[in-house]
PDB file of N, CA, C, O and CB in Angstrom:
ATOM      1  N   UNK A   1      88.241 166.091 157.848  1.00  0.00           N
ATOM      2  CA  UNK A   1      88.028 166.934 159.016  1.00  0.00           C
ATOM      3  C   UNK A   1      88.626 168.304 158.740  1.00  0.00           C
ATOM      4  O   UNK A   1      89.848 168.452 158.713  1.00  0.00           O
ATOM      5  CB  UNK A   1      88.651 166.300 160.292  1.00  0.00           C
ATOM      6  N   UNK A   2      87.767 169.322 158.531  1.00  0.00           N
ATOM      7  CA  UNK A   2      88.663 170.677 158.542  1.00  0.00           C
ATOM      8  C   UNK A   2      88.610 171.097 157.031  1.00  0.00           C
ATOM      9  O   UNK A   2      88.231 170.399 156.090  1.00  0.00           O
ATOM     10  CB  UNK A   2      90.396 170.430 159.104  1.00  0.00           C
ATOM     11  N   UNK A   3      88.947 172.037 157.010  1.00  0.00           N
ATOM     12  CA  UNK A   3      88.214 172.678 155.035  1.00  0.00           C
ATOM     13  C   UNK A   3      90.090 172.555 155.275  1.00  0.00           C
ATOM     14  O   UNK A   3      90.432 172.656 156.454  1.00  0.00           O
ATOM     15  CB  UNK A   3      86.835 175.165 154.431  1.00  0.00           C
ATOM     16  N   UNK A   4      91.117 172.374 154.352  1.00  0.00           N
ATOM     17  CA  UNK A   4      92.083 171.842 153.173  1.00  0.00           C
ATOM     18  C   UNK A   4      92.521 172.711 152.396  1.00  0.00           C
ATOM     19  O   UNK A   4      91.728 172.859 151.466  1.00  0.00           O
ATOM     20  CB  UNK A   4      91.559 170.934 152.299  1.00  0.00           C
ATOM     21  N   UNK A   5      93.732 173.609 152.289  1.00  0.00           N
ATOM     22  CA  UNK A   5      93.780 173.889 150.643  1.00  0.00           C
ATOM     23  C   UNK A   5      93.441 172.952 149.460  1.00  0.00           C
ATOM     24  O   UNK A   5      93.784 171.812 149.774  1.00  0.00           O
ATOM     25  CB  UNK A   5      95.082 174.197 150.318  1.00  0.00           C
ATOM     26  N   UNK A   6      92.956 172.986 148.350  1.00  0.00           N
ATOM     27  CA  UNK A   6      92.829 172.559 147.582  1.00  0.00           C
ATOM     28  C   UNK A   6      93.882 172.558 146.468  1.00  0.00           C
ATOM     29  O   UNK A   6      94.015 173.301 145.496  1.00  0.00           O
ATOM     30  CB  UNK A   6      91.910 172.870 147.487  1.00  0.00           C
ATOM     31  N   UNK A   7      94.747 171.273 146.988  1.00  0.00           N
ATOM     32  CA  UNK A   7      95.646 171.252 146.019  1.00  0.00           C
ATOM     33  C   UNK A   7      95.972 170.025 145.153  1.00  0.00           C
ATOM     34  O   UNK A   7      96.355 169.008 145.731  1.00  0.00           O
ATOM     35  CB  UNK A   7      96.663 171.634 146.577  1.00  0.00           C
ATOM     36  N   UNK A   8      95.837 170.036 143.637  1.00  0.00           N
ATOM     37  CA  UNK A   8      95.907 168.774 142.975  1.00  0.00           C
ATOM     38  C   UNK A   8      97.132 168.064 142.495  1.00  0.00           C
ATOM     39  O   UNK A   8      98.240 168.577 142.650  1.00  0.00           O
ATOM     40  CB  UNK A   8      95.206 168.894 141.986  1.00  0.00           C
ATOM     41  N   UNK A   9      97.042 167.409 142.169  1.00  0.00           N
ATOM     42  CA  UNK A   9      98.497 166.618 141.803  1.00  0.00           C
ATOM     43  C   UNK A   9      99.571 167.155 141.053  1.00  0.00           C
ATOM     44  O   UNK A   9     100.782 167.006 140.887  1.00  0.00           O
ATOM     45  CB  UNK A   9      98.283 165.472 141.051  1.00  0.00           C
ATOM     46  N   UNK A  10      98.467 167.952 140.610  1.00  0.00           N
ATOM     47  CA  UNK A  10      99.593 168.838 139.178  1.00  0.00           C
ATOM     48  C   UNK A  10      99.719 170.329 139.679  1.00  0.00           C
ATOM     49  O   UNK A  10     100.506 171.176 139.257  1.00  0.00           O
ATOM     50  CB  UNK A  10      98.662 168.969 137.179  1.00  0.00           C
ATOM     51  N   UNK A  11      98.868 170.453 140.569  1.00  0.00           N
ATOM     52  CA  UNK A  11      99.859 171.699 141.440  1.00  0.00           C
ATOM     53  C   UNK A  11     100.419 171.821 142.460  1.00  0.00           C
ATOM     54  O   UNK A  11      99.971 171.402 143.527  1.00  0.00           O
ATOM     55  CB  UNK A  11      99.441 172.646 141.721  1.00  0.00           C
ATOM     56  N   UNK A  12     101.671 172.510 142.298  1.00  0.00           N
ATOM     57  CA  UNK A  12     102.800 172.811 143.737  1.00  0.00           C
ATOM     58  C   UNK A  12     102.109 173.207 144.550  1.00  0.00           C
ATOM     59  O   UNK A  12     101.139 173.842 144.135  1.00  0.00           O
ATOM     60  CB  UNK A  12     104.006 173.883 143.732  1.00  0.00           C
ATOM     61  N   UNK A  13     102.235 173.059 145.903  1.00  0.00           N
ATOM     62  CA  UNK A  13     101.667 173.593 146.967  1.00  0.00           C
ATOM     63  C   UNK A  13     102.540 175.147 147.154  1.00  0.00           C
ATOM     64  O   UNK A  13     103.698 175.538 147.003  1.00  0.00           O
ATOM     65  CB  UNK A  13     101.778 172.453 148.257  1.00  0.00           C
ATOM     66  N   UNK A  14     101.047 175.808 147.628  1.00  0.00           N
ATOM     67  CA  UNK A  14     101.544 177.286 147.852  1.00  0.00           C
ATOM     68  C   UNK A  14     102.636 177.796 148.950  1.00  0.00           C
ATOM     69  O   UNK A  14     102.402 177.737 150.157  1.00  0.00           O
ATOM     70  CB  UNK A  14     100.357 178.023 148.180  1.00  0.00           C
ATOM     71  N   UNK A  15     103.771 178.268 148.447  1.00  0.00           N
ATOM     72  CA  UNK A  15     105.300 178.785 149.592  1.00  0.00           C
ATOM     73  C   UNK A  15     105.019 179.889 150.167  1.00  0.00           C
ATOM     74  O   UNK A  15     104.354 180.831 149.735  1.00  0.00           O
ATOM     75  CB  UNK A  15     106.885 179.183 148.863  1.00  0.00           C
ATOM     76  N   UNK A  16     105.537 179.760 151.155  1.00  0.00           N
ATOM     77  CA  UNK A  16     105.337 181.397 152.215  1.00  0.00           C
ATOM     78  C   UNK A  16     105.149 182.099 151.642  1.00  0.00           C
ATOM     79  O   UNK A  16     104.227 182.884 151.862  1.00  0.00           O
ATOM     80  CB  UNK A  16     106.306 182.129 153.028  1.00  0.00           C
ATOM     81  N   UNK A  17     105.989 182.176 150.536  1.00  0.00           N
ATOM     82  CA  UNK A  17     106.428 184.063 149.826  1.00  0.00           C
ATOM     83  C   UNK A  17     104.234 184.139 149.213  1.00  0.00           C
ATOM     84  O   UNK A  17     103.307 184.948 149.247  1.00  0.00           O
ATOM     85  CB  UNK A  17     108.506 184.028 147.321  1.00  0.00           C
ATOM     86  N   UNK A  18     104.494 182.731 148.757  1.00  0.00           N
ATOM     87  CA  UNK A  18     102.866 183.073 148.107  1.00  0.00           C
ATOM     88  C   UNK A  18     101.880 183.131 148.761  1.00  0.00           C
ATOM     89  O   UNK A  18     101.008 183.725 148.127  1.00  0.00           O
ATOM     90  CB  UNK A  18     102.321 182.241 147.242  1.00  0.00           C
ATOM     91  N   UNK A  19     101.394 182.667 150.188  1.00  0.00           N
ATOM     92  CA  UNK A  19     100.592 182.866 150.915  1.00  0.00           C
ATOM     93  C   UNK A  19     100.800 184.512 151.561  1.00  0.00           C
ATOM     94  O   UNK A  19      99.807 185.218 151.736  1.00  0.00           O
ATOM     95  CB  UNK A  19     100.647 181.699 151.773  1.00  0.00           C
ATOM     96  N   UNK A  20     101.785 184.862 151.788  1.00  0.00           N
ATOM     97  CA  UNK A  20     102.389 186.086 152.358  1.00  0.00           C
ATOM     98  C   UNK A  20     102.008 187.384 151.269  1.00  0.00           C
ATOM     99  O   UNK A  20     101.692 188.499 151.684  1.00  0.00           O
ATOM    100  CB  UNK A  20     104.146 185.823 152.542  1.00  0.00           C
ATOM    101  N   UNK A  21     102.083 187.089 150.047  1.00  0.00           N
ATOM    102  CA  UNK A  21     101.398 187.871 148.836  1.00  0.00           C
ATOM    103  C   UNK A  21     100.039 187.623 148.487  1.00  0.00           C
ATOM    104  O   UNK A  21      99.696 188.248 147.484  1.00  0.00           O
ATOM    105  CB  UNK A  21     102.078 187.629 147.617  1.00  0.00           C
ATOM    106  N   UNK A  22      99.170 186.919 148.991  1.00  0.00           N
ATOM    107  CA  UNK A  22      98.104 186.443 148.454  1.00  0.00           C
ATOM    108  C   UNK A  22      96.513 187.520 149.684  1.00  0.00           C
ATOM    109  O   UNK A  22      96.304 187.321 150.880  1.00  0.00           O
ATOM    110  CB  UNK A  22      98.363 184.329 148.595  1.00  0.00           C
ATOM    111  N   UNK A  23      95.931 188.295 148.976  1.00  0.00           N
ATOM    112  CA  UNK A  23      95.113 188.963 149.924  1.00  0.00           C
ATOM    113  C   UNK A  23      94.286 188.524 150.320  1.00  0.00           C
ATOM    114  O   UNK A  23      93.490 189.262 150.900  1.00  0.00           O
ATOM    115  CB  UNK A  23      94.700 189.848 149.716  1.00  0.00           C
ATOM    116  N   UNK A  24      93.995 187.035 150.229  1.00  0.00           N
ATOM    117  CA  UNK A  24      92.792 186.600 150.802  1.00  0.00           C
ATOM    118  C   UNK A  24      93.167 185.425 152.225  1.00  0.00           C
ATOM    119  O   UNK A  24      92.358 184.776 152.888  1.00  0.00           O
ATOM    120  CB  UNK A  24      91.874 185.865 149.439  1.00  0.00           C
ATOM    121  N   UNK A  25      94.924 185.488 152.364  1.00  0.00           N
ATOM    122  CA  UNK A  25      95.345 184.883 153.366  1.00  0.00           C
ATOM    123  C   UNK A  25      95.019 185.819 154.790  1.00  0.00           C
ATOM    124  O   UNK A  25      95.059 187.047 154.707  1.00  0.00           O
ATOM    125  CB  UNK A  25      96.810 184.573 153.050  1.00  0.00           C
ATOM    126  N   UNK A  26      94.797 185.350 155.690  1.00  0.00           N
ATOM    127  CA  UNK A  26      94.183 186.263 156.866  1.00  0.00           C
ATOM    128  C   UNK A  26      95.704 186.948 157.416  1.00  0.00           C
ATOM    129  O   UNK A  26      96.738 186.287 157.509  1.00  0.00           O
ATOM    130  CB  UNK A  26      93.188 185.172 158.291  1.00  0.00           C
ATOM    131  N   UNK A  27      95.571 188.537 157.781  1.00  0.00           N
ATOM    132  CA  UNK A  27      96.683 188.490 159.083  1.00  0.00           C
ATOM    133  C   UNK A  27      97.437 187.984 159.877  1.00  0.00           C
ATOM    134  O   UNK A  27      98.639 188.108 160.113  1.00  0.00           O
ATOM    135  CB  UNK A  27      96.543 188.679 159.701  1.00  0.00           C
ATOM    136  N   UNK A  28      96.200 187.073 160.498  1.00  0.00           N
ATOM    137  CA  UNK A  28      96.946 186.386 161.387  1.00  0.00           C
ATOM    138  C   UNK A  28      97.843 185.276 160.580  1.00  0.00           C
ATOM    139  O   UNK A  28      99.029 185.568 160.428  1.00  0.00           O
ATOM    140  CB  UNK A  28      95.988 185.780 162.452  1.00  0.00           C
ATOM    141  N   UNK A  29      97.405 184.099 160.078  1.00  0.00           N
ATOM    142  CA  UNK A  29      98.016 183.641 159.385  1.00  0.00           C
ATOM    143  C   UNK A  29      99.697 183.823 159.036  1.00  0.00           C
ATOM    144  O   UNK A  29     100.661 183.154 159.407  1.00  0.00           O
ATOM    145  CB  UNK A  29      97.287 183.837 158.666  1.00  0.00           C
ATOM    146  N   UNK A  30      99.576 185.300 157.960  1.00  0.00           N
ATOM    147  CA  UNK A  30     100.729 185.862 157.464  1.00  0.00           C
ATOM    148  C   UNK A  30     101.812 185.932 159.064  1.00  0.00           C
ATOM    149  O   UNK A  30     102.722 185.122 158.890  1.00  0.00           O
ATOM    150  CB  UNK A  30     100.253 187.532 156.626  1.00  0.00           C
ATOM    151  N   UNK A  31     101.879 186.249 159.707  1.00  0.00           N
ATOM    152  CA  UNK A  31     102.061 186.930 161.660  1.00  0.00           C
ATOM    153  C   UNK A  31     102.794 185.893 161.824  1.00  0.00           C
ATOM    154  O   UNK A  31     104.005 186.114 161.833  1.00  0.00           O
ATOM    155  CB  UNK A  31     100.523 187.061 163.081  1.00  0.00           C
ATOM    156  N   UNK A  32     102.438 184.777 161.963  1.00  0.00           N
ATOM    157  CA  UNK A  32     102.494 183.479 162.089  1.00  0.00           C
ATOM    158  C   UNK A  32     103.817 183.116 160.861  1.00  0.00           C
ATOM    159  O   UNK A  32     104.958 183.510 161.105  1.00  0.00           O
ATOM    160  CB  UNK A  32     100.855 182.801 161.835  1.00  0.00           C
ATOM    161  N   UNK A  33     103.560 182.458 159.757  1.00  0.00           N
ATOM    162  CA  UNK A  33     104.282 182.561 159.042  1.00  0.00           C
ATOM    163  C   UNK A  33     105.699 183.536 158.821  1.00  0.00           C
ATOM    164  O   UNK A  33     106.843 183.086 158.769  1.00  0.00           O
ATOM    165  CB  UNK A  33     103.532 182.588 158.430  1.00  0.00           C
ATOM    166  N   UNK A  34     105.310 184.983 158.707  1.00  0.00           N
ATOM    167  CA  UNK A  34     106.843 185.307 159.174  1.00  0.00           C
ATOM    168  C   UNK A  34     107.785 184.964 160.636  1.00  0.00           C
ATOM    169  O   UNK A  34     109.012 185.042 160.693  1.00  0.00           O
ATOM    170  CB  UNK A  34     106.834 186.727 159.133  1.00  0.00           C
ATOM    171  N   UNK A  35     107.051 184.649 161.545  1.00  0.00           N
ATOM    172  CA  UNK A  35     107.739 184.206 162.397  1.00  0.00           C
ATOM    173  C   UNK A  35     108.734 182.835 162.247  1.00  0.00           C
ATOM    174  O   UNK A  35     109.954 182.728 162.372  1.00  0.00           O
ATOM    175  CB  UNK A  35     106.873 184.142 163.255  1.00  0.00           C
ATOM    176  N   UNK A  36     107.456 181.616 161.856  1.00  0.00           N
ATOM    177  CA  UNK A  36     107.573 180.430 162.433  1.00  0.00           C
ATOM    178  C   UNK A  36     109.017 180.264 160.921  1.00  0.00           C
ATOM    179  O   UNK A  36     110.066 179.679 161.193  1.00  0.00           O
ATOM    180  CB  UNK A  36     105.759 179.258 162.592  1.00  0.00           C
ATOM    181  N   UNK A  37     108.793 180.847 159.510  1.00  0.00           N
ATOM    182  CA  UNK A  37     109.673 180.719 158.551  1.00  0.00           C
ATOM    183  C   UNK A  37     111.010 181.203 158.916  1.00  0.00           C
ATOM    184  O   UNK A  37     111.856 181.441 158.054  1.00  0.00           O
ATOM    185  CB  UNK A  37     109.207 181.318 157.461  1.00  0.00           C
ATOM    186  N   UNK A  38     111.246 181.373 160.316  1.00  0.00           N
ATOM    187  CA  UNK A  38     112.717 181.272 161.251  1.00  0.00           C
ATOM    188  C   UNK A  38     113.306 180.166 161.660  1.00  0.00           C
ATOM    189  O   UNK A  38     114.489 179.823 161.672  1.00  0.00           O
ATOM    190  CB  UNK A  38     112.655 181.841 162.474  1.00  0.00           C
ATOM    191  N   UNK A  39     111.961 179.457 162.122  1.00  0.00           N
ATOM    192  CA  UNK A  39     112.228 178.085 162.349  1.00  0.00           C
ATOM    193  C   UNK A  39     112.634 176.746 162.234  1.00  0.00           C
ATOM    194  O   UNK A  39     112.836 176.442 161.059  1.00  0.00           O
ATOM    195  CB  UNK A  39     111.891 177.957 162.423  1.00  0.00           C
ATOM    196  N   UNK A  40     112.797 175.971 162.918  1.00  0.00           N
ATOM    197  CA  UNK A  40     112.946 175.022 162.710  1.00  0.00           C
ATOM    198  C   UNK A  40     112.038 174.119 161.985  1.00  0.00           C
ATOM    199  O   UNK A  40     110.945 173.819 162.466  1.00  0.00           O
ATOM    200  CB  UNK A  40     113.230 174.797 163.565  1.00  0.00           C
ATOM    201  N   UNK A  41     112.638 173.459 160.300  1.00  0.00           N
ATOM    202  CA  UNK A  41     110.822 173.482 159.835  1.00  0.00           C
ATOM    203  C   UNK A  41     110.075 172.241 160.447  1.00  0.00           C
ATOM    204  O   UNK A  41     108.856 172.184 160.282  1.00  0.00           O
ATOM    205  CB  UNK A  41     110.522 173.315 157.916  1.00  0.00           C
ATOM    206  N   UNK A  42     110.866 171.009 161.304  1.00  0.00           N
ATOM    207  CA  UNK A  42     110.419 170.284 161.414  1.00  0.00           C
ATOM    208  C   UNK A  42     109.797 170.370 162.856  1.00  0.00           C
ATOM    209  O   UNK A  42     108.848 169.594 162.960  1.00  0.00           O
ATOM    210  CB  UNK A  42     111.116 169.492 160.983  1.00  0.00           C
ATOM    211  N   UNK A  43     110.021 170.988 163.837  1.00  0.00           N
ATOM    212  CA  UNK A  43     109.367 171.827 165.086  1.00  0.00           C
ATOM    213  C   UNK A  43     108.228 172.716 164.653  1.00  0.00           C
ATOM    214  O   UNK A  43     107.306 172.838 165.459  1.00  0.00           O
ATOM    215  CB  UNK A  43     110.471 172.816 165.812  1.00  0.00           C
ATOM    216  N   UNK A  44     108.148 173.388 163.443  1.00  0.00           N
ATOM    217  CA  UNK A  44     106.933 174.238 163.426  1.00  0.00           C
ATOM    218  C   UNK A  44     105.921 173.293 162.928  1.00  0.00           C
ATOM    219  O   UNK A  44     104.868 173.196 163.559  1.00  0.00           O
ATOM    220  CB  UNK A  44     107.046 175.574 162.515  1.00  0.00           C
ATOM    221  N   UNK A  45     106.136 172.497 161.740  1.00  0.00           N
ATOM    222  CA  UNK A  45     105.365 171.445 161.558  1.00  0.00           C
ATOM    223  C   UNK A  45     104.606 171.152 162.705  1.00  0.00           C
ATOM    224  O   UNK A  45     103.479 171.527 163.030  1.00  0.00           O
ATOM    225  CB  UNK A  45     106.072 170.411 161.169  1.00  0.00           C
ATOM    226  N   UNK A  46     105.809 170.062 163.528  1.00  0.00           N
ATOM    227  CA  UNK A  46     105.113 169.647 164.991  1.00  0.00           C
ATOM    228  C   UNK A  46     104.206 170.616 165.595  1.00  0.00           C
ATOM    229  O   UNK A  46     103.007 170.376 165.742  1.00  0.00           O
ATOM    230  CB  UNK A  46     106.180 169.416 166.107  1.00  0.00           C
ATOM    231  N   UNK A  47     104.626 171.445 165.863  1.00  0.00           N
ATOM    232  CA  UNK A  47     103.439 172.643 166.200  1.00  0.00           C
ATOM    233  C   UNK A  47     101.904 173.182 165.293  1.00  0.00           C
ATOM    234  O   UNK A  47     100.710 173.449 165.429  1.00  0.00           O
ATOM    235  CB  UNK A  47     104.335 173.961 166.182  1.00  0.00           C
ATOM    236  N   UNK A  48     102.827 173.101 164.495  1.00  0.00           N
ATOM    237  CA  UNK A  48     101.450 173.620 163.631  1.00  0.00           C
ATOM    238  C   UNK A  48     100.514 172.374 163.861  1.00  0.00           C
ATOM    239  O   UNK A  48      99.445 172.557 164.444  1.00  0.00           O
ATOM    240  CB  UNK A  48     101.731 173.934 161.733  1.00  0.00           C
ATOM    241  N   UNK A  49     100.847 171.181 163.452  1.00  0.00           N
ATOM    242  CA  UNK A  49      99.751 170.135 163.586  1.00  0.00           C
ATOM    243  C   UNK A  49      98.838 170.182 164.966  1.00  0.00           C
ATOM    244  O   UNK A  49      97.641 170.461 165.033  1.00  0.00           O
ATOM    245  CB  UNK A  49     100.466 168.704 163.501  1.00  0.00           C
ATOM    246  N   UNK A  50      99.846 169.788 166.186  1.00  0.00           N
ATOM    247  CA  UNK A  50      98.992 170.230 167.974  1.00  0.00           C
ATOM    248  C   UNK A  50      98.387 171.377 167.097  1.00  0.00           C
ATOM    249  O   UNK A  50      97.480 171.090 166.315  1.00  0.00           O
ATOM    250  CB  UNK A  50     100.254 170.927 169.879  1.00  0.00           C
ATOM    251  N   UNK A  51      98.890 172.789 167.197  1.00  0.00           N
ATOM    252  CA  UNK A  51      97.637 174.188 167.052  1.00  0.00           C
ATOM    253  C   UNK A  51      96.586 173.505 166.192  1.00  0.00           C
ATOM    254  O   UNK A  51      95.537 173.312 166.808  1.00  0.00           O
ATOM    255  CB  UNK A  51      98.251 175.891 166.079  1.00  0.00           C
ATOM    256  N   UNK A  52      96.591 173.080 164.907  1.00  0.00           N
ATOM    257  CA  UNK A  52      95.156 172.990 164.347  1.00  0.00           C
ATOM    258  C   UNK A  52      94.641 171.230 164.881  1.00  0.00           C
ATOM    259  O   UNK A  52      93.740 170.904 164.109  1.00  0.00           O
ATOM    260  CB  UNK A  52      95.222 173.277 162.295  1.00  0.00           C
ATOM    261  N   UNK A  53      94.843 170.395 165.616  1.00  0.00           N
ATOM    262  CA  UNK A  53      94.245 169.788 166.398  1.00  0.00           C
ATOM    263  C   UNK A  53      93.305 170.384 167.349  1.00  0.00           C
ATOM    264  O   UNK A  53      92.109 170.132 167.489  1.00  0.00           O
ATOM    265  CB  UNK A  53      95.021 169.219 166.868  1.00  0.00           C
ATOM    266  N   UNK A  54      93.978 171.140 167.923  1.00  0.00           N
ATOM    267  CA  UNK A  54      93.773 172.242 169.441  1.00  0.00           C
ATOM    268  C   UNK A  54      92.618 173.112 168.594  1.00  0.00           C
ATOM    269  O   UNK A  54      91.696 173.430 169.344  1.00  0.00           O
ATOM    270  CB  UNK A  54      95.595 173.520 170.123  1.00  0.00           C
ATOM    271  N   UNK A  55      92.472 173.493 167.458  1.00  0.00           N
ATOM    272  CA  UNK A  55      91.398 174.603 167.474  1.00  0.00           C
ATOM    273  C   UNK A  55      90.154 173.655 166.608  1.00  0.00           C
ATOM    274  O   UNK A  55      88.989 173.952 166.874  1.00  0.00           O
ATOM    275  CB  UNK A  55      92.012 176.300 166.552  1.00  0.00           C
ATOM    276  N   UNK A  56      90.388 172.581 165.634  1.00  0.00           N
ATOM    277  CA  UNK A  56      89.857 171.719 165.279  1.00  0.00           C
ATOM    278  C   UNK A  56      88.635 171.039 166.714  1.00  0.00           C
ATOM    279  O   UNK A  56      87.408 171.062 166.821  1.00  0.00           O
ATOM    280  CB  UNK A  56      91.078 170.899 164.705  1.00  0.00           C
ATOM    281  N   UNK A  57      89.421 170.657 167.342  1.00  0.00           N
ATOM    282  CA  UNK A  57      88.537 170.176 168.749  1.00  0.00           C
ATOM    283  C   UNK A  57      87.853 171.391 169.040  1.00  0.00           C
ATOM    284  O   UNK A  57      86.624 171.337 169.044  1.00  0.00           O
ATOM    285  CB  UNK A  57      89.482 169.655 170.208  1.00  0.00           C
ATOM    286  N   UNK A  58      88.405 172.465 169.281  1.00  0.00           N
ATOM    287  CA  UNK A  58      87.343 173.857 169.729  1.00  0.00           C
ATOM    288  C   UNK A  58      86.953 174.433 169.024  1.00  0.00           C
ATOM    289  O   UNK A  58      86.610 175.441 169.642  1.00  0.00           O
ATOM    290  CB  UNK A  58      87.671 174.875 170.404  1.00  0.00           C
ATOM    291  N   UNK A  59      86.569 174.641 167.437  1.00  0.00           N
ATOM    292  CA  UNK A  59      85.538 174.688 166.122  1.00  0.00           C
ATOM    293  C   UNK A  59      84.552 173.139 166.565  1.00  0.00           C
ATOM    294  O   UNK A  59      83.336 173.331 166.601  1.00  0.00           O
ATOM    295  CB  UNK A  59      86.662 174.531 164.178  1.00  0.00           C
ATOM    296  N   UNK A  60      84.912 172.054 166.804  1.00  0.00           N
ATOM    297  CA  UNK A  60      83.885 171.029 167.411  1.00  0.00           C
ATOM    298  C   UNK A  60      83.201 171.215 168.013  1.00  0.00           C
ATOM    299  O   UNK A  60      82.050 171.046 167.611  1.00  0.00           O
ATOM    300  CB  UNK A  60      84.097 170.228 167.949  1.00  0.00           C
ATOM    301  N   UNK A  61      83.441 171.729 169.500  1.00  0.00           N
ATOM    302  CA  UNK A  61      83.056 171.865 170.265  1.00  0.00           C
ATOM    303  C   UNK A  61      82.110 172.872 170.519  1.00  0.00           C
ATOM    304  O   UNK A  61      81.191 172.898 171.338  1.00  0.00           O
ATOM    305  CB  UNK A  61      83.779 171.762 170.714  1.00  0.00           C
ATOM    306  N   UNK A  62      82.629 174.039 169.343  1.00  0.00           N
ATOM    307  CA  UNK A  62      81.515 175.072 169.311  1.00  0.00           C
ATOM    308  C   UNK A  62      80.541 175.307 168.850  1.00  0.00           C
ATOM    309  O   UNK A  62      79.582 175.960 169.260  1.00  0.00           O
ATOM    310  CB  UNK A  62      81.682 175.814 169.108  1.00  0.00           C
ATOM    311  N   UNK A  63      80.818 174.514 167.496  1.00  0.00           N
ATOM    312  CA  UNK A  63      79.432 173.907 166.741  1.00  0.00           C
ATOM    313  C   UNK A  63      78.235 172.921 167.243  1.00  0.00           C
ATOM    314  O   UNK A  63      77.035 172.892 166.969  1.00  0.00           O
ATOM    315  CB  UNK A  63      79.903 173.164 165.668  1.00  0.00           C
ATOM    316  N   UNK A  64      79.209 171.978 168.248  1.00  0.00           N
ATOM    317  CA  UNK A  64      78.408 171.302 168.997  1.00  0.00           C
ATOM    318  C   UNK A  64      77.560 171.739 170.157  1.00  0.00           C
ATOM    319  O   UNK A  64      76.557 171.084 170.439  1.00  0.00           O
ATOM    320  CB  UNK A  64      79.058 170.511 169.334  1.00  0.00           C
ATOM    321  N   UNK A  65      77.850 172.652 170.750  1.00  0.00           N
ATOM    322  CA  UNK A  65      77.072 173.753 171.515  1.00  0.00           C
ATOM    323  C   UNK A  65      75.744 174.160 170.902  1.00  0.00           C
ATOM    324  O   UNK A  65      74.639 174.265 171.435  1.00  0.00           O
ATOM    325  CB  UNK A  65      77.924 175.028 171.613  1.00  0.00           C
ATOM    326  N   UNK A  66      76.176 174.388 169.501  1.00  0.00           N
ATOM    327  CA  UNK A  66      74.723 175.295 168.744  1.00  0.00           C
ATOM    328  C   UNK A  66      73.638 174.629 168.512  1.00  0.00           C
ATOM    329  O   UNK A  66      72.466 175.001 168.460  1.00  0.00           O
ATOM    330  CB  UNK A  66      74.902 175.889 167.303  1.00  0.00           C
ATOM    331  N   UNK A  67      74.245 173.352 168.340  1.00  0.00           N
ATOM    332  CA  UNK A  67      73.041 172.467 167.733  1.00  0.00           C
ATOM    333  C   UNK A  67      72.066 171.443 168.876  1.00  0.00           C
ATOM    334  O   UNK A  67      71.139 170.754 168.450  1.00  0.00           O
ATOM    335  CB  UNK A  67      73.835 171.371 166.554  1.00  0.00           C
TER     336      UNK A  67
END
């Protein structure tokens, strides 16, 4: 469900600093990230998962409209 970074066994998953340097990460995204990398990491987690539930269901829902 949902497009994934693509990450394989034999590679590290990408760290703030590298998404935060990387130009094809969106604005918003980055916005996000310097904030939430204040946080508490196991509260932003929790959050982050609800937010992409929450927009996952409404990318559903909008696609399901079109068709």
């Amino acid at each position: 469900m949902g497009d994934r970074l693509p990450i394989s066994p034999m590679t590290p998953p990408p760290t703030v600093a590298d998404l935060l340097m990387d130009p094809a990460v969106s604005h918003a995204l980055k916005a996000v990230l310097r904030v939430w990398e204040l946080r508490d990491p196991v509260d932003a987690a929790k959050d982050a998962r609800l937010l992409a539930d929450l927009l996952e269901r409404r990318a559903d829902e909008a696609i399901s409209w079109t068709i």
